[in-house]
Residue frames as a rotation matrix with the C-alpha (Angstrom) as fourth column:
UNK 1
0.572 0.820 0.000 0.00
0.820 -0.572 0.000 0.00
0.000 0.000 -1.000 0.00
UNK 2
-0.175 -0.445 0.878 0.78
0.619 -0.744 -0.253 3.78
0.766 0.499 0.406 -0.72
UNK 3
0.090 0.664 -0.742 0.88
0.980 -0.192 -0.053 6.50
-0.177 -0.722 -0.668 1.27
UNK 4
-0.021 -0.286 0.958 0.50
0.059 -0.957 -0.284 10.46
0.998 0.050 0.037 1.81
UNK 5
-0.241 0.312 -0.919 1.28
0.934 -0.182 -0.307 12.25
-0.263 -0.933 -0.248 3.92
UNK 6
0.718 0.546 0.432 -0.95
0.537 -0.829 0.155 15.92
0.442 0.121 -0.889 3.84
UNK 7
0.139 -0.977 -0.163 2.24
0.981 0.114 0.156 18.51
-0.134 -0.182 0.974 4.11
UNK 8
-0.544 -0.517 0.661 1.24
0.568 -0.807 -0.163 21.73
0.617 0.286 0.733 2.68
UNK 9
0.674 0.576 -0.462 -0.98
0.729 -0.415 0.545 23.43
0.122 -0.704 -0.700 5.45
UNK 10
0.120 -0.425 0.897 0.29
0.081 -0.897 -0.435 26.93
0.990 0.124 -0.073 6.64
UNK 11
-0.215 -0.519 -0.827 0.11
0.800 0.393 -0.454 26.43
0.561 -0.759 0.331 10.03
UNK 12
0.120 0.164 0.979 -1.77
0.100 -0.983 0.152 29.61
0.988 0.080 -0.134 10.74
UNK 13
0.757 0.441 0.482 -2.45
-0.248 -0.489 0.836 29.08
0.604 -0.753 -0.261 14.31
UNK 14
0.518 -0.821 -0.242 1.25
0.856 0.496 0.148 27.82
-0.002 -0.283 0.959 15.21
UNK 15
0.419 -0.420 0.805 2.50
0.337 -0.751 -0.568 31.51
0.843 0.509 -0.173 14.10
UNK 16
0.715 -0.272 -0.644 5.13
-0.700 -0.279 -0.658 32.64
-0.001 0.921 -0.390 14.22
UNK 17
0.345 -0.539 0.768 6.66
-0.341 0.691 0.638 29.63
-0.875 -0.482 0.055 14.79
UNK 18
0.231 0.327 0.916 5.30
0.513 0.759 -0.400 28.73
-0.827 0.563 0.007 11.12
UNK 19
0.544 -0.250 -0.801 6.60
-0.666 -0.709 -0.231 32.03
-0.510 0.660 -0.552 9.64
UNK 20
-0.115 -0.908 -0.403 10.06
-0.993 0.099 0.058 30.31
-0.013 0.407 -0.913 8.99
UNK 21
-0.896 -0.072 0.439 9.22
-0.107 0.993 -0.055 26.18
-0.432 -0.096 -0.897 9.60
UNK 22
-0.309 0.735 -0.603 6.74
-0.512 0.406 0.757 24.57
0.801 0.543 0.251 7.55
UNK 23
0.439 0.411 0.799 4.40
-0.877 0.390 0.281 22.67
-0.196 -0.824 0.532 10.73
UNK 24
0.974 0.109 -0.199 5.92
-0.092 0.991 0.092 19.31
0.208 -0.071 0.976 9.64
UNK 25
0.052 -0.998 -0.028 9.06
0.269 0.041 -0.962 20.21
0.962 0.043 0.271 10.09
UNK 26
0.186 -0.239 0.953 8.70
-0.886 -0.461 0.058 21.76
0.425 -0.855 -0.297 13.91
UNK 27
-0.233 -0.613 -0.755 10.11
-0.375 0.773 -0.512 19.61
0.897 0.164 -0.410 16.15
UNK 28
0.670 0.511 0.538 8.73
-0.657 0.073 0.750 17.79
0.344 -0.857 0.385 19.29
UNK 29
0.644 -0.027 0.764 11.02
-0.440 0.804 0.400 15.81
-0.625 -0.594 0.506 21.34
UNK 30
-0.285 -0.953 -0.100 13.93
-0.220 -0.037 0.975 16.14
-0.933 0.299 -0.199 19.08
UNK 31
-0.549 0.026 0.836 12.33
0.729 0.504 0.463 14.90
-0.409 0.864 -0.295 15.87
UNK 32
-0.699 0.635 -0.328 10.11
-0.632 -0.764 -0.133 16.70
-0.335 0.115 0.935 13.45
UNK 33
0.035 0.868 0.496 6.36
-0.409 0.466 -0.785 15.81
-0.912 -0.175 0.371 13.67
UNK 34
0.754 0.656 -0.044 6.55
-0.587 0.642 -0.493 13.92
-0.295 0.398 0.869 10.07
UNK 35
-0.354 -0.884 -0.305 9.63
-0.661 0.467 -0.587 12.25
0.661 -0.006 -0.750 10.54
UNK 36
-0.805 -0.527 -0.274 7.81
-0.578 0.591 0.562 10.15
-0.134 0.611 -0.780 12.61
UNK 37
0.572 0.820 -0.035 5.16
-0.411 0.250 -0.877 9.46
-0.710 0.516 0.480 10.36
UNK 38
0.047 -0.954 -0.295 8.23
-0.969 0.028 -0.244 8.19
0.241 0.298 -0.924 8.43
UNK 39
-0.644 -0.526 0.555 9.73
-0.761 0.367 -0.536 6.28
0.078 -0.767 -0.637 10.77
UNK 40
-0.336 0.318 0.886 6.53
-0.542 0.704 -0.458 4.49
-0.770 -0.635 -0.064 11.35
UNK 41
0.675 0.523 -0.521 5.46
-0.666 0.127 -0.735 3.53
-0.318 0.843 0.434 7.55
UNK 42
-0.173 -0.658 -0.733 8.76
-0.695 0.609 -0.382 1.88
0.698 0.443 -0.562 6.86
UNK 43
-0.727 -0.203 0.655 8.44
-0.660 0.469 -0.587 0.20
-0.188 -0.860 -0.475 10.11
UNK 44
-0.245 0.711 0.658 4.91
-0.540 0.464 -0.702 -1.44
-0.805 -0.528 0.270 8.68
UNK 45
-0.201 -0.109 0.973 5.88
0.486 0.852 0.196 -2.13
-0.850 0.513 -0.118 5.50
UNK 46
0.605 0.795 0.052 5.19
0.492 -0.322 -0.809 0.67
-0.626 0.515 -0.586 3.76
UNK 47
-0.207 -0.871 0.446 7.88
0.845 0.071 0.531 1.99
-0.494 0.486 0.721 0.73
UNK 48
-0.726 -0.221 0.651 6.64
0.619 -0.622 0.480 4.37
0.299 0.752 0.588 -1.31
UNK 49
0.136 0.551 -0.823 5.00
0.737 -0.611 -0.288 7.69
-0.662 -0.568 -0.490 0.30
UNK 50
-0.115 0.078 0.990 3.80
0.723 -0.677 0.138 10.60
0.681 0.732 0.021 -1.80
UNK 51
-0.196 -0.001 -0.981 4.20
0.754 -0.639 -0.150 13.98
-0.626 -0.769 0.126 0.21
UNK 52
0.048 -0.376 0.925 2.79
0.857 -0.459 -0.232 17.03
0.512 0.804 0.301 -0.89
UNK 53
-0.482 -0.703 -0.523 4.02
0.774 -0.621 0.122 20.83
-0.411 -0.346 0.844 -0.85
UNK 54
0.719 0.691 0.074 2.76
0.662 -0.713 0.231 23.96
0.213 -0.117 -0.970 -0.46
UNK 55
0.882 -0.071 0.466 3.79
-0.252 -0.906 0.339 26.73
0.398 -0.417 -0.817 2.22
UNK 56
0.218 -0.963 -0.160 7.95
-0.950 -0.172 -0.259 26.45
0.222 0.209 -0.952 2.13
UNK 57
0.883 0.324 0.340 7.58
-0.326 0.944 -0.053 23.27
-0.338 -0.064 0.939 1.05
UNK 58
0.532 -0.847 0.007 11.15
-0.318 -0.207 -0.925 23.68
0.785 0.490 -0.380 -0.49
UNK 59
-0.367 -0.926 -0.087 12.59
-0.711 0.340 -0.615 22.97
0.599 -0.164 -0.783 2.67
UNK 60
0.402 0.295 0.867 10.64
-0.696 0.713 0.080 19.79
-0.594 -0.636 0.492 3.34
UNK 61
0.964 -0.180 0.196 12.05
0.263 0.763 -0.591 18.25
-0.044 0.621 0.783 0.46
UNK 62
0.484 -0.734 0.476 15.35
-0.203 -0.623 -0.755 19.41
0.851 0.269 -0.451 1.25
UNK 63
-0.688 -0.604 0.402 15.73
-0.721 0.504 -0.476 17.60
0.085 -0.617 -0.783 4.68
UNK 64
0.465 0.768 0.440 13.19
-0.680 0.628 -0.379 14.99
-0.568 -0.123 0.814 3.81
UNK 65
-0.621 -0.724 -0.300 15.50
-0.638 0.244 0.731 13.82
-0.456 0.645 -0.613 0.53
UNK 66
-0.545 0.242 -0.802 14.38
-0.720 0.354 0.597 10.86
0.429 0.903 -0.018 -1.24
UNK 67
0.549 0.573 0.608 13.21
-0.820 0.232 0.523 9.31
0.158 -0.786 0.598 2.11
UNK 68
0.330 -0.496 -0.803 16.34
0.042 0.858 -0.513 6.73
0.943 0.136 0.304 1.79
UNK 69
-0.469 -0.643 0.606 17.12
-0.359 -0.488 -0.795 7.89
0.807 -0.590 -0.002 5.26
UNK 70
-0.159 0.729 0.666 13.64
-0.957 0.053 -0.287 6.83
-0.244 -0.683 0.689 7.12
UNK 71
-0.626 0.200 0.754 13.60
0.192 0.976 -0.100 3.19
-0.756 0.082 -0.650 4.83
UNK 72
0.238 0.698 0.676 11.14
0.574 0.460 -0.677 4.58
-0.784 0.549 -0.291 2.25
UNK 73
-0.585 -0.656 0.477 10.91
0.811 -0.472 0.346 6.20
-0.002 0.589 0.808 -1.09
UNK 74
0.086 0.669 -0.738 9.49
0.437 -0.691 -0.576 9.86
-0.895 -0.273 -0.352 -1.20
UNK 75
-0.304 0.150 0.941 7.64
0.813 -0.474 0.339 11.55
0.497 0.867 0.022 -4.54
UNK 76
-0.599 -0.053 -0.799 6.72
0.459 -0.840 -0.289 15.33
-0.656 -0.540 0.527 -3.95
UNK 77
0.064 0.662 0.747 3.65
0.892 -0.374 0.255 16.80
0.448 0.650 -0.614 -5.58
UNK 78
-0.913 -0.351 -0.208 3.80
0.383 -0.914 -0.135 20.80
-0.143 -0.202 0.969 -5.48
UNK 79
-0.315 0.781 0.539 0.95
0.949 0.279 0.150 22.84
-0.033 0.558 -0.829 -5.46
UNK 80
0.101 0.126 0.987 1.98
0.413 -0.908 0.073 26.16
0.905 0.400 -0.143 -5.65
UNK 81
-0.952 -0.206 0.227 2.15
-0.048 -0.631 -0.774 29.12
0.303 -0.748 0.591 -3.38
UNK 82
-0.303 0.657 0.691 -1.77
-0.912 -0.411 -0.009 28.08
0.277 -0.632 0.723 -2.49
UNK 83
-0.748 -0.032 0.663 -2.69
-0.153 0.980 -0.126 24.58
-0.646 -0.196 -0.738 -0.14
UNK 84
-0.757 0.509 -0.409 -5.42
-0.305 0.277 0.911 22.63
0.577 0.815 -0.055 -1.97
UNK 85
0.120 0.551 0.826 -7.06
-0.976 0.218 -0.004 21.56
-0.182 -0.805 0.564 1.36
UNK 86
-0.270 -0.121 0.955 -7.35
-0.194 0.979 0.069 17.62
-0.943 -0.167 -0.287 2.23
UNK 87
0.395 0.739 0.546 -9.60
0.171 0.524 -0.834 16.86
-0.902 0.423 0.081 -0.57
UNK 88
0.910 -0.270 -0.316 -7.81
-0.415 -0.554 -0.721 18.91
0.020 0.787 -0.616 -3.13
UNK 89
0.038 -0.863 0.504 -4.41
-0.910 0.180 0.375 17.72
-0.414 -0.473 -0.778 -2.08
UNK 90
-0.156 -0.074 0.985 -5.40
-0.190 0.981 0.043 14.08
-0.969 -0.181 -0.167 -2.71
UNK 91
0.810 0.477 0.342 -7.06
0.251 0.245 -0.936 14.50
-0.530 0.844 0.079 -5.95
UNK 92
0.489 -0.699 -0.522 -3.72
-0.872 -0.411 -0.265 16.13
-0.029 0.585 -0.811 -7.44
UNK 93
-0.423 -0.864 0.271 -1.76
-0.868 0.473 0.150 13.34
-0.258 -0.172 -0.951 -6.12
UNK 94
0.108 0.137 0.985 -3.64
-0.474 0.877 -0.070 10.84
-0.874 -0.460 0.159 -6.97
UNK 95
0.590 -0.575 -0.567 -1.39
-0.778 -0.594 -0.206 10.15
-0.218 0.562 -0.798 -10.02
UNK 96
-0.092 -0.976 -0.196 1.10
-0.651 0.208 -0.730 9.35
0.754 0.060 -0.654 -8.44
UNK 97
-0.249 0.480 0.841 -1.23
-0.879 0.252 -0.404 7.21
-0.406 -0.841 0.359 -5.50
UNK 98
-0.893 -0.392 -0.222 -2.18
-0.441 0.859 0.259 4.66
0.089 0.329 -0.940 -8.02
UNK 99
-0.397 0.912 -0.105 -5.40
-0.513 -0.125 0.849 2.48
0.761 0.392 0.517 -8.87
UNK 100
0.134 0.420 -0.898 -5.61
0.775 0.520 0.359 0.44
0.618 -0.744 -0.255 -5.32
UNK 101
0.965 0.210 -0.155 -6.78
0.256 -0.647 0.718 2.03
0.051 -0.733 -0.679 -1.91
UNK 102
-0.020 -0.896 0.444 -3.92
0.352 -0.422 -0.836 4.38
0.936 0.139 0.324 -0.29
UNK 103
0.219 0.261 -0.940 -3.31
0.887 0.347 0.303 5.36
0.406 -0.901 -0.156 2.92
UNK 104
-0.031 -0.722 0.691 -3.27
0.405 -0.641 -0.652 9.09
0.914 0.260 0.312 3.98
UNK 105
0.141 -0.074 -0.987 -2.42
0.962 -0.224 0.155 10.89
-0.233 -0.972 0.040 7.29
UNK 106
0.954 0.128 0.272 -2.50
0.114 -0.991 0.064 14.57
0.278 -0.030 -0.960 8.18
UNK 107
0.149 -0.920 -0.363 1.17
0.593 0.376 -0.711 15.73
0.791 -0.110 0.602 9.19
UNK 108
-0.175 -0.457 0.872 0.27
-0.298 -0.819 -0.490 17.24
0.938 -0.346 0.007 11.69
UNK 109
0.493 0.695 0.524 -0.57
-0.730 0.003 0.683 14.92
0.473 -0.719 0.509 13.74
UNK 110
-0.578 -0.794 0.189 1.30
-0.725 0.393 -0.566 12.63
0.375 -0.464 -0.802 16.39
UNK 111
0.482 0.566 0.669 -0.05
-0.867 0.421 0.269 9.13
-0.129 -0.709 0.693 17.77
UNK 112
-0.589 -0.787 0.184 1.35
-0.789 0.609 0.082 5.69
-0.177 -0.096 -0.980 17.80
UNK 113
0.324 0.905 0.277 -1.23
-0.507 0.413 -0.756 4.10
-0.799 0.105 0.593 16.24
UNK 114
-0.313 -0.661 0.682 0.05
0.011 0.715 0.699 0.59
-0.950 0.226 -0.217 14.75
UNK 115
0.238 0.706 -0.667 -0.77
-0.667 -0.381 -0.641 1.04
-0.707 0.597 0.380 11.12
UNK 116
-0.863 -0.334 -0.379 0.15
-0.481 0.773 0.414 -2.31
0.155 0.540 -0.828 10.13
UNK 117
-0.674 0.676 -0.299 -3.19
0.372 -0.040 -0.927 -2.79
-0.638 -0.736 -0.224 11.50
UNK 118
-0.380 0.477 -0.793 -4.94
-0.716 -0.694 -0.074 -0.67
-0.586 0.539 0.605 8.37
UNK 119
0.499 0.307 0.810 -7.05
0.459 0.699 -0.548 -2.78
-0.735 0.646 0.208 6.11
UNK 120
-0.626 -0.780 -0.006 -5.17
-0.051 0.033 0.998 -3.26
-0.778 0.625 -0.060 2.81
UNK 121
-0.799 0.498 0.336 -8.50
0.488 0.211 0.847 -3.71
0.351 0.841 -0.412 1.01
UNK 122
-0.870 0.491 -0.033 -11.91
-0.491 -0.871 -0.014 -2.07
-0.035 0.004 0.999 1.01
UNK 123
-0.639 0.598 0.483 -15.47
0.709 0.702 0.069 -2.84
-0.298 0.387 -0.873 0.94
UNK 124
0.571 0.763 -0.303 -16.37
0.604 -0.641 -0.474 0.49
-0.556 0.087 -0.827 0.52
UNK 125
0.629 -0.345 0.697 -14.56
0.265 -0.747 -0.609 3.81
0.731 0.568 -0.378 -0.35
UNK 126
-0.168 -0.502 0.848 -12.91
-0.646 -0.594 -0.479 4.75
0.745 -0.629 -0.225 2.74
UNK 127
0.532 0.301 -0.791 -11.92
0.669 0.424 0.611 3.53
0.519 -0.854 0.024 6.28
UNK 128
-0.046 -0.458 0.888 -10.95
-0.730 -0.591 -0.343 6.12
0.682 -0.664 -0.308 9.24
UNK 129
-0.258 -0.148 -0.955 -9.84
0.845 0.444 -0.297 5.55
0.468 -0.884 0.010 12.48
UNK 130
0.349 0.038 0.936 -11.01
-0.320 -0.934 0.157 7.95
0.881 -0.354 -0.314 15.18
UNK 131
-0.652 -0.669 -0.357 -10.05
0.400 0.096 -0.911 8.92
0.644 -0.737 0.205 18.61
UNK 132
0.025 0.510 -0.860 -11.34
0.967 -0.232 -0.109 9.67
-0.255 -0.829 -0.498 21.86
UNK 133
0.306 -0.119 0.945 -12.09
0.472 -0.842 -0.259 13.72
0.827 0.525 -0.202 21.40
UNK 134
-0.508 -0.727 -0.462 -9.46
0.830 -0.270 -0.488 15.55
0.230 -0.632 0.741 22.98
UNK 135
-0.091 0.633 -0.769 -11.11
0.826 -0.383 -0.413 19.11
-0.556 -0.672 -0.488 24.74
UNK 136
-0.617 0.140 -0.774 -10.56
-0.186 -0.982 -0.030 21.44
-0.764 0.125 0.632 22.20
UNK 137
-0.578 0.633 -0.515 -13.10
-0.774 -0.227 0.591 19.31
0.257 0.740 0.621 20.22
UNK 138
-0.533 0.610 0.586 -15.71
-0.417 0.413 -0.809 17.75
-0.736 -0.676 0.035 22.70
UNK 139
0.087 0.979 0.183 -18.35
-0.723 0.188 -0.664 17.25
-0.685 -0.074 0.725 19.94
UNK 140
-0.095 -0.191 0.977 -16.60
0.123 0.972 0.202 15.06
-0.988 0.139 -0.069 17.63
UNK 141
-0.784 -0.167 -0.598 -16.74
-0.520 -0.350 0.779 13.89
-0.340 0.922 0.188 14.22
UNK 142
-0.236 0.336 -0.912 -18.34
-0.699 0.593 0.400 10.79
0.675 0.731 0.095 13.59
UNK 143
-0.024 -0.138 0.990 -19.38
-0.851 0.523 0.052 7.52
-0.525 -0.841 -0.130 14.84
UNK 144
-0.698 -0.201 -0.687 -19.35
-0.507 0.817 0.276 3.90
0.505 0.541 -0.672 14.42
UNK 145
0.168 0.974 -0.148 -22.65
-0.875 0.217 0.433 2.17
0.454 0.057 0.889 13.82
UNK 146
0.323 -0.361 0.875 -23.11
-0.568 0.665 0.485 -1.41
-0.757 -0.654 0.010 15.21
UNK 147
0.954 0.193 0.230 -22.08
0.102 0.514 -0.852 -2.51
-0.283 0.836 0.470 11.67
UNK 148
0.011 -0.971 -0.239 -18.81
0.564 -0.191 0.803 -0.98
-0.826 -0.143 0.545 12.15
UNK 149
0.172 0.052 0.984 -19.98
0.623 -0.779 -0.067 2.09
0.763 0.625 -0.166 9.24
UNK 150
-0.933 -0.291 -0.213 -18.87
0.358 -0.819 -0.448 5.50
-0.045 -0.494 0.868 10.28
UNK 151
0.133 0.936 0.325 -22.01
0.962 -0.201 0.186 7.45
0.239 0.288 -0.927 10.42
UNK 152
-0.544 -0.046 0.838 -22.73
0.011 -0.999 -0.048 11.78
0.839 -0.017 0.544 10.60
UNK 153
-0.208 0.605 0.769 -25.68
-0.657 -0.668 0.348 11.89
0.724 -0.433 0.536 13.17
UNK 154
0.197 0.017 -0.980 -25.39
0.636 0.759 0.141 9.72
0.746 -0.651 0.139 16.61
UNK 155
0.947 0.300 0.113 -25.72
-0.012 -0.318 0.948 10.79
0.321 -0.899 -0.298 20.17
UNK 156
0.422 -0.906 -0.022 -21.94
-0.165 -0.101 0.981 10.23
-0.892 -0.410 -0.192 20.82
UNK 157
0.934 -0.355 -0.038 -19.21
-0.230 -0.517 -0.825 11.01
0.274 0.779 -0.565 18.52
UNK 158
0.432 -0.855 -0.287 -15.54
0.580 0.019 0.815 10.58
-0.691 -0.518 0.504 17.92
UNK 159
0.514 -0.263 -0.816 -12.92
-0.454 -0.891 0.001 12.83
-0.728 0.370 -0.578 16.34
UNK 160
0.948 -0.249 0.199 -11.58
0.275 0.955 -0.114 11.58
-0.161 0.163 0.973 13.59
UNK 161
0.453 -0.890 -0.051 -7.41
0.626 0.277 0.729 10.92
-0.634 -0.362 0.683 13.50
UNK 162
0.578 -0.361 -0.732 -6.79
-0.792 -0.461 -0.399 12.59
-0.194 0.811 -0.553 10.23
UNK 163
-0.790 -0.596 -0.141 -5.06
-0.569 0.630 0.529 8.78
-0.227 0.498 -0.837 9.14
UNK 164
0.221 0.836 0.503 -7.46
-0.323 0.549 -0.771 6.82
-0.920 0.008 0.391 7.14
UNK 165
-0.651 -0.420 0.633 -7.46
0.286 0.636 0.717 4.82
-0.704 0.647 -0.294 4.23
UNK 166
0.332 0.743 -0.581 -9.17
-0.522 -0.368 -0.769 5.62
-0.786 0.559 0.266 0.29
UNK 167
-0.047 -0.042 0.998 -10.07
0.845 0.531 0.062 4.20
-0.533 0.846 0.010 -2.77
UNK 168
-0.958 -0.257 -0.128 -9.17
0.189 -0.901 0.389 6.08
-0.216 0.349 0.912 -5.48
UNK 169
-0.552 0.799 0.239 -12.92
0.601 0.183 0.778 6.18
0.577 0.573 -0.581 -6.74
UNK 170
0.068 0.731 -0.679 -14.17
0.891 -0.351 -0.288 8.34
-0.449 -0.585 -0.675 -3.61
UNK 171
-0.498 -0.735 -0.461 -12.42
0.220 -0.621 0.752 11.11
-0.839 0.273 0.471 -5.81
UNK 172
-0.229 0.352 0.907 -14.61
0.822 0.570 -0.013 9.59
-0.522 0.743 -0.420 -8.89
UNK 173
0.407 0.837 -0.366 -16.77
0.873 -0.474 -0.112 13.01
-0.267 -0.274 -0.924 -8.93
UNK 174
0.644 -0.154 -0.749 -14.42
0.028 -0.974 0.224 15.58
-0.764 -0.166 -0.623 -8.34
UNK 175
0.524 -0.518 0.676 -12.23
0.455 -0.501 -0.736 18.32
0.720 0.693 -0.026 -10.66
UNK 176
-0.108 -0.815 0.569 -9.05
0.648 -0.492 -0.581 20.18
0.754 0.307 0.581 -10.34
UNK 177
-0.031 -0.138 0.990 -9.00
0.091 -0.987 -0.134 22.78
0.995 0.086 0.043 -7.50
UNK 178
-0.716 -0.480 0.507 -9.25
-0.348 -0.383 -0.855 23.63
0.605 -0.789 0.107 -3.93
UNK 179
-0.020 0.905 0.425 -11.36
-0.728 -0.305 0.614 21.83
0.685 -0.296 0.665 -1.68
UNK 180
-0.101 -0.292 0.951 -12.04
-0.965 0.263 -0.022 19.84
-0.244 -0.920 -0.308 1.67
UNK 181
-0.877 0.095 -0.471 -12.52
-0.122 0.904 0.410 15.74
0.465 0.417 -0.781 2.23
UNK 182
-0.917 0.337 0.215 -14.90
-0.013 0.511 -0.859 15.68
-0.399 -0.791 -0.464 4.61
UNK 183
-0.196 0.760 -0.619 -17.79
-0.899 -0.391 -0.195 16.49
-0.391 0.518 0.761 2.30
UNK 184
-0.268 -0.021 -0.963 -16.73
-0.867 0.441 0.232 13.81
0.420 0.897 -0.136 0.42
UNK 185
-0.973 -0.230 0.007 -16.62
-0.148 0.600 -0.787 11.13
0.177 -0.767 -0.617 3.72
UNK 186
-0.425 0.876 0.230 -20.45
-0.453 0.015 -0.892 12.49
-0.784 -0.483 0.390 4.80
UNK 187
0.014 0.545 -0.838 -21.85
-0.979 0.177 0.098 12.02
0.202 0.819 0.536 1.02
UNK 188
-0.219 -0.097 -0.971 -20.10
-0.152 0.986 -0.064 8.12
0.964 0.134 -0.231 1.42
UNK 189
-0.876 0.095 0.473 -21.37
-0.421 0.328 -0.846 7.62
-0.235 -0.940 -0.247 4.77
UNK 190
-0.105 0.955 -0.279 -25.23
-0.962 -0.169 -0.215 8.09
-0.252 0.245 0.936 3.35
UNK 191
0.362 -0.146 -0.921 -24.32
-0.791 0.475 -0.386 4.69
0.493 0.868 0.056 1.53
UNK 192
0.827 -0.126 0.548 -22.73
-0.152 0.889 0.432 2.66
-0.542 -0.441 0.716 4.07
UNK 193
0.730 -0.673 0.121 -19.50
0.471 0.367 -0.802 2.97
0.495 0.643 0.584 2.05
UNK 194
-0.022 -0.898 0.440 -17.08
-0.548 -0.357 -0.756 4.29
0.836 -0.258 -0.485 4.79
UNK 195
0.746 0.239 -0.621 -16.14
0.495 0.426 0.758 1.89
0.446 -0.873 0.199 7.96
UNK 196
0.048 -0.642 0.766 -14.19
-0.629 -0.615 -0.475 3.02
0.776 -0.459 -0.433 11.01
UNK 197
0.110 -0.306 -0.946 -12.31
0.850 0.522 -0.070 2.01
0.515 -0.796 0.318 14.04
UNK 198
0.887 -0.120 0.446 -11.84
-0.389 -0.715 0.581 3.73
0.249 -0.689 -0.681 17.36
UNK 199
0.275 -0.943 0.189 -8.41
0.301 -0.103 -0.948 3.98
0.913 0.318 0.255 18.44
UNK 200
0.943 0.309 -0.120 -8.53
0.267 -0.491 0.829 4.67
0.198 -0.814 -0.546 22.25
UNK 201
0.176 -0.853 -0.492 -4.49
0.947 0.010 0.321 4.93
-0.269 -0.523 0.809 22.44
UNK 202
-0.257 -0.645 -0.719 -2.32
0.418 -0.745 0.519 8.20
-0.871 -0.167 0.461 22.11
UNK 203
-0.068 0.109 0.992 -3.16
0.780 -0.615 0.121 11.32
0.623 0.781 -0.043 19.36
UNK 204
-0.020 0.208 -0.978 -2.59
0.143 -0.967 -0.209 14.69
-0.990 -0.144 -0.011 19.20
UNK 205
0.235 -0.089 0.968 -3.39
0.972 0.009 -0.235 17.27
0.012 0.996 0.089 16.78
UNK 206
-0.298 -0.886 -0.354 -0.68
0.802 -0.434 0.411 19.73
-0.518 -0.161 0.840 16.83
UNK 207
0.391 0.849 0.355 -2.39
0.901 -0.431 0.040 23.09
0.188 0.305 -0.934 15.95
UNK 208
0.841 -0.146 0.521 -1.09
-0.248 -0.960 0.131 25.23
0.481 -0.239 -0.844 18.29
UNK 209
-0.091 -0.950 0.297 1.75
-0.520 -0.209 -0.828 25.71
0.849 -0.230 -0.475 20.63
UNK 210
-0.018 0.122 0.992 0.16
-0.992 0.119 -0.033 24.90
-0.122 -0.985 0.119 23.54
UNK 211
0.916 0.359 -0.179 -0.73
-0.400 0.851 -0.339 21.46
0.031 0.382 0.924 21.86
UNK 212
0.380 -0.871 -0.310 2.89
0.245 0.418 -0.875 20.63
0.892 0.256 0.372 20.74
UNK 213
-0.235 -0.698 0.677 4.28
-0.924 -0.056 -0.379 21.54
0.303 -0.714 -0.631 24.21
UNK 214
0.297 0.577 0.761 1.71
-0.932 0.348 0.101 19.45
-0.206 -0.739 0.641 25.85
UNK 215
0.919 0.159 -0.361 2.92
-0.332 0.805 -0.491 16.68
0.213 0.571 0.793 23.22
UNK 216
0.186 -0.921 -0.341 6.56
-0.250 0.292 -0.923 16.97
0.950 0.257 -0.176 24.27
UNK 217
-0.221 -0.035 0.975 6.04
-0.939 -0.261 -0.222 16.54
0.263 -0.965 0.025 27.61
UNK 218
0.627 0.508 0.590 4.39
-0.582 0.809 -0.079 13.63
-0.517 -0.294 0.804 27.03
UNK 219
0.919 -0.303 -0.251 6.78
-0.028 0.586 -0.810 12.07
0.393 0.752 0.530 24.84
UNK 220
0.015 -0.884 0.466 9.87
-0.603 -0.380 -0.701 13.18
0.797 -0.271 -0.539 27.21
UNK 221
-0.108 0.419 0.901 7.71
-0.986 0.074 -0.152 11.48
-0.130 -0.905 0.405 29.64
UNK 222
0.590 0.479 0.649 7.31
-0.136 0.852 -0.505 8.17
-0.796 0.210 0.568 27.27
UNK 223
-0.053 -0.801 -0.596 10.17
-0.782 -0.338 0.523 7.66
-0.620 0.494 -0.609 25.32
UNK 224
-0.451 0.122 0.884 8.70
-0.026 0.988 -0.150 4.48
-0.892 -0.091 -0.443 23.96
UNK 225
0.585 0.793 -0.173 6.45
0.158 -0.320 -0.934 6.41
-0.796 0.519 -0.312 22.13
């Protein structure tokens, strides 16, 4: 299986940390936050990772290299001086992503979720994983029916991880240009064509400052991780 990882974000609310560091590149606990997202793909078997670039994306691919350093190989899709959002992002790359499912993650996020663990196949369009919702987003995203479908409208909710798995076909629909995934996720819920897992172990999503301290603390605190 392929992966992305989702790289060109600006990082608005990280500022000015993000003036001069692209957000995957800040570092937490000596590493930077998609190093290891790295780190853990080669570890499950995964080789070939498409990253794309945006906001001074120049110098992710510049200490990222060919990924011969982390175990895998890294392609770079550019998309200019503006991000495409999730949805947009994927549809450019998906090129270079190929005609079976793919696996993408957000880079800004940190968890230790085993992702050898990901179905390799589909029965739908899509599988997420969510997490417990962390306080600066109580109401969630989604849930997970007793059928194990994600669903939009349930009395409890989880957030989801930003690491999930797609077929290129959820894409089927769309054109060229700037726009989110989740639209796409709610449409394939209606259908019973997205499943999900809860994840109850470790995630953050690195946003702000306060976040990424809180994350090194814990990781200084859990060097396992």
């Amino acid at each position: 299986m392929k992966a992305m990882i989702l790289a060109a974000g600006r990082g608005e609310r990280m500022r000015p940390l993000t003036d001069k560091t692209p957000k995957p590149l800040v570092k937490v606990a000596g590493r930077a936050l998609i190093e290891y997202h790295l780190l853990r793909l080669a570890a499950a078997g995964v080789q070939e990772v498409v990253i794309n670039l945006a906001w001074l994306g120049e110098q992710i691919e510049r200490t990222l290299g060919t990924g011969q350093a982390y175990g895998v190989t890294i392609e770079y899709v550019h998309e200019g001086t503006q991000a495409l959002e999730t949805g947009g992002g994927i549809f450019h790359a998906l090129p270079l992503l190929g005609a079976e499912p793919f696996l993408v993650i957000n880079g800004d996020i940190w968890t230790d979720y085993p992702i050898q663990q990901l179905p390799a196949s589909l029965t739908g369009l899509a599988h997420l994983v969510l997490v417990d919702n962390p306080a600066h987003h109580p109401q969630g995203d989604f849930a997970i029916s007793a059928t194990g479908h994600a669903v939009v409208e349930a009395a409890e909710k989880y957030t989801f991880s930003g690491l999930g798995v797609y077929a290129p076909e959820l894409f089927a629909t769309c054109r060229a240009g700037i726009f989110p995934l989740a639209p796409l996720l709610r449409e394939a819920m209606l259908t019973q064509r997205v499943t999900a897992e809860h994840y109850p172990g470790p995630w953050s999503d690195v946003g702000t400052i306060e976040r990424l301290q809180q994350l090194e603390s814990f990781l200084q605190a859990s060097p396992q991780a």
